[in-house]
Structure formats: C-alpha cells, structure tokens
N, C-alpha and C positions, 0 to 999 in steps of 0.2 A: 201191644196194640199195633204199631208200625212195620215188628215183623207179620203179623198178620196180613196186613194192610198190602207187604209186599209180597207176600206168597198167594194169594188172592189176585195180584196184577200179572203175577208171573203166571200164573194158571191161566189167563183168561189171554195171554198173550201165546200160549203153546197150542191152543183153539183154533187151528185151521184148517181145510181141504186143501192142499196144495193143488191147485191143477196148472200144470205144465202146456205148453206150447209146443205141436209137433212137428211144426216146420220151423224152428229155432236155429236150425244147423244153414240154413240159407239166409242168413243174417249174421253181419259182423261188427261184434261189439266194441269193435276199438272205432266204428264211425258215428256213435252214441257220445255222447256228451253235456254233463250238466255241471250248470256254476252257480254260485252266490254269490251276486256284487252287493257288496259290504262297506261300509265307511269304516268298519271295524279298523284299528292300527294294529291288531296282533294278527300271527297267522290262521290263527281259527277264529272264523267267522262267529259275533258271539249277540241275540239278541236276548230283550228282556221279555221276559214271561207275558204272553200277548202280546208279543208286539208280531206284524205278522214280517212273513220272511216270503222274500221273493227269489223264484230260481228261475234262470234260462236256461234251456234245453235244446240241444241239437239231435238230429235223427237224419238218417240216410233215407235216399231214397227206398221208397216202399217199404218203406214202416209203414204199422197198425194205427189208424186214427183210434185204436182202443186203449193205448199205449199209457201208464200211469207213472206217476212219483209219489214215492210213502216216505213216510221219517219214521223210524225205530229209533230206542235208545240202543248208546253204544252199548256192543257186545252181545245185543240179545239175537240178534241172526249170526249163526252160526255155518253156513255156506256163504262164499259170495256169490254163487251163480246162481242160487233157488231161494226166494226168500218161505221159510215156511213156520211163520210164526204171523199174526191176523196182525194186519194193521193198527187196529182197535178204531177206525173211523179216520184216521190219521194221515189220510192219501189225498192228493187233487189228478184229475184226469187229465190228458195233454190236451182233448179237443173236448171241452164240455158236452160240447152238442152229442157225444157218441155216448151218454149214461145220463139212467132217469134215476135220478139218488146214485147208488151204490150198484148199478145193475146196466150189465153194456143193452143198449139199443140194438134192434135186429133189425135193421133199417130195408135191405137189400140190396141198398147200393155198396157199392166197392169199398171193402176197408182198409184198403192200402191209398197210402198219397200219394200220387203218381212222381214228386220231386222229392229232395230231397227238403226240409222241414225244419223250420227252429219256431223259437218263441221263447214266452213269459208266463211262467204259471204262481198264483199266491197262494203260499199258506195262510190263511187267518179261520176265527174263529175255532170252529169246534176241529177243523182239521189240522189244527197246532196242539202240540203236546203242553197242557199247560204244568207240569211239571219242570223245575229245575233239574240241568242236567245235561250229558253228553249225547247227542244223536247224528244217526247218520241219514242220508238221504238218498235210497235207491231207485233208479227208473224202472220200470217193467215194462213187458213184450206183451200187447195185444190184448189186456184183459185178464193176463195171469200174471205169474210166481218166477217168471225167469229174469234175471236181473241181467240189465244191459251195459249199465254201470254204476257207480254210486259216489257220492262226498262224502268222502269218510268222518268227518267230525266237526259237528256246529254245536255249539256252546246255549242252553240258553239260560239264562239266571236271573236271580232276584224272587222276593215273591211276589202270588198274587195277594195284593191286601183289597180285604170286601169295602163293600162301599160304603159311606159313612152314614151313620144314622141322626137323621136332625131331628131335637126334640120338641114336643108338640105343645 
C-alpha cells in the first residue's frame, strides 16, 4: 500500500508544463536571496507538521511582482536552475495582489518593481507540505519554472494526529 501511495505522489509530481522565462538572461541570480529565521538550534531549520514556516526574500531591482516561492521534498527537482516538477499547490506568491488563486493577474500595469524589493512571505495551510520530511525552498522568476535561488534543506517532523472524538 505505501509503495503505491508513493509512486502515485511521485507520478502526480512529474505532472508539469514547464514554462521558462525569455528574458532570464538580463537578471542575476546571485542578487536573489531567501532565508528562514528559525529558533531552531540545529543547522537546518526544522518545523513540525503544520506549523507554518515563514521566509524572507530579497529581489533586485526589476524583478517580476509575479515572482513565487515553492517547497519541494528533498531531491525531487533535479536542475537547480529549472524547476520542472508541479508544485502540488505547495507555493505562496511574493506580491499576492499579482494572482487570483494559482493564476498570475493581467493587470496592465508594469510588472517589474521599479526598486530593488524584500519582504516576508508564509507558508501555512494547504501551501505547506503536510508530510514529514526533507524539503527545499526555491524562488521563481515572474510566474514560471526558472529558479533564482533556493534553501536547500528544511526539516519538517512529527505527525499530524486527527482530532479527537468526544463521545456523546
């Protein structure tokens, strides 16, 4: 059953259109940067199953306000510059306002930030991986598949236990 369970996940994770960024070459990815501040005492950042995880992001000027962060388990992306495996739902956006669900906005105004750009994005909920396990956390360019940078390895453990049943 659980190898089913996991070749079933593995299937539904190699499920993508990649689409690439064709001005990616006029962006440089060592001015990209994302972190997890952690109380954690070990080196890798390590939370428990739901609990949500917060990351700060930096961005150069004229970056894409379309620009995203996913968490994949370790090892399942296999480039680091192209992710091309689905999220599974598993992403938050860097400027919410630019996506209605899962789907960038065509707003018409400019989708570059005229400065350079940080902030604070949360994972919770259904965009946390509630599985136990190793993940990493990659940024994206503008709406797609091209990886800016990424944290290589956040911990997350325990399980989740259902809720209790009071009898009647």
């Amino acid at each position: 059953m659980n190898e089913t369970k996991n070749l079933l996940q593995q299937s539904r994770e190699r499920m993508i259109f990649t689409r690439l960024a064709s001005d990616i070459s006029a962006y440089n990815p060592t001015e990209y940067d994302i972190k997890i501040p952690t109380s954690s005492q070990t080196p890798v950042p390590r939370f428990h199953v739901g609990q949500p995880i917060h990351v700060s992001w930096q961005a150069p000027t004229h970056h894409s306000r379309k620009d995203w962060i996913g968490i994949y388990r370790l090892g399942s992306c296999r480039s680091k510059l192209v992710t091309r495996i689905s999220s599974m739902g598993k992403w938050v956006p860097i400027h919410s306002d630019e996506y209605d669900g899962e789907v960038p906005v065509q707003t018409g105004k400019e989708d570059q930030v005229k400065n350079g750009d940080g902030g604070m994005v949360v994972f919770k909920g259904d965009s946390l991986p509630w599985a136990a396990g190793k993940y990493e956390l990659r940024y994206h360019h503008d709406g797609k598949h091209n990886v800016m940078t990424s944290v290589g390895q956040v911990e997350i453990f325990g399980k989740l236990r259902p809720p209790s049943r009071s009898s009647k």
